[in-house]
N, C-alpha and C positions, 0 to 999 in steps of 0.2 A: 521353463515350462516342463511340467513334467511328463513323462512317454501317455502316460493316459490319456490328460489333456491333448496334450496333440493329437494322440488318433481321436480324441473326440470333434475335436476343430475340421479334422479332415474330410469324417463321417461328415459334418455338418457342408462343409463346401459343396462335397460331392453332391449331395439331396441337392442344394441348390442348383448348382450347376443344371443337372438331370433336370430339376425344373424350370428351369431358364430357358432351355433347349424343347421341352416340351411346350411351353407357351410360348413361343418366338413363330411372327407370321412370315419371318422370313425363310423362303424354300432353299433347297440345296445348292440349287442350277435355275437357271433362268436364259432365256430368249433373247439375244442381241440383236437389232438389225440397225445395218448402216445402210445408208441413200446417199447417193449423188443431190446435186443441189437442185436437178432435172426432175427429183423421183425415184430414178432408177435406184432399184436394189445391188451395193457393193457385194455385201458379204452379209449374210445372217449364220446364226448358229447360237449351238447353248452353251454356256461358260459358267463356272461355278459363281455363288454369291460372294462377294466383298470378294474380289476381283475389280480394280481399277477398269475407269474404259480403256485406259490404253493401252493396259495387260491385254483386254477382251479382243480388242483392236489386234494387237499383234498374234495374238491368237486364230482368228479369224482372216489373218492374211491382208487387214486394213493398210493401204499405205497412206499415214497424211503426217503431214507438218509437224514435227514439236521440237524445239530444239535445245532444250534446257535440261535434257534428260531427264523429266518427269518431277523437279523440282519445284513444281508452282510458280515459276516465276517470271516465265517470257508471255503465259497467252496466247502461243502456236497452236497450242492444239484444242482452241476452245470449238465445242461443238454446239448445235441446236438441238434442241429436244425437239423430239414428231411426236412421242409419245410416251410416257410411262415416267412422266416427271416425279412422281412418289416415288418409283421404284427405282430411285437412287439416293444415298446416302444424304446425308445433312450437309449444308455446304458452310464448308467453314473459312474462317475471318479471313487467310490468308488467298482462298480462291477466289471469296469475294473482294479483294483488295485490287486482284491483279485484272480482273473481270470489269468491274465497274460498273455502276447502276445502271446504265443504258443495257451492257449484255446480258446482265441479270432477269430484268423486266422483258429481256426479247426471248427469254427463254436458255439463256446459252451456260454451259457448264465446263470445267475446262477436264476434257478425260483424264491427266496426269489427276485428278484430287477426287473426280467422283467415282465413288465404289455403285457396283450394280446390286440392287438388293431383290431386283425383282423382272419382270421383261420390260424391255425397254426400245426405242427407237433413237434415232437419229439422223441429221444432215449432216455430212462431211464437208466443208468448205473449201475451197482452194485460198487459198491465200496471196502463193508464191505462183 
């Protein structure tokens, strides 16, 4: 390819890009809050977007269960949504595999997989 072409290609990404960024409803930061199973407020605070929960979590000083080291694969850290179920990520094959329709339908997401894309709530469950 020749130097032209490519800066042409580049010119052309970029435009995209900038408008990619320009039409995206998703904000910079957004609003976390974890609850106890009681209600009570753990920890709230704002965390940037596409930021894992349980990047946000350990951000925010959350202590709870995972123990697969954020691999999708144990189901420790699956959480309840209170609020702001769109304002997380698409949930994909492998969270819903380890989830399973009953957690799914109850609302639950497992923080190791879902990104925050907007304000959000949650219930921290005890497990252990």
């Amino acid at each position: 390819m020749s130097g032209e072409k490519r800066s042409r290609l580049r010119r052309l990404v970029q435009r995209i890009s900038r408008s990619d960024a320009a039409n995206s409803p998703v904000p910079k930061t957004a609003v976390v809050v974890f609850h106890k199973a009681d209600g009570e407020v753990i920890a709230e605070g704002v965390v940037d977007t596409h930021t894992t929960v349980l990047a946000a979590a350990a951000q925010l000083e959350v202590d709870f269960d995972h123990f697969c080291g954020g691999q999708g694969a144990c189901g420790t850290c699956r959480l309840k949504i209170v609020r702001g179920s769109t304002a997380l990520s698409k949930m994909e094959s492998k969270e819903a595999l380890v989830l399973g329709s009953r957690a799914q339908s109850n609302g639950d997401r497992l923080a190791c997989q879902a990104r925050v894309m907007g304000d959000v709530e949650f219930t921290v469950p005890r497990w252990f």
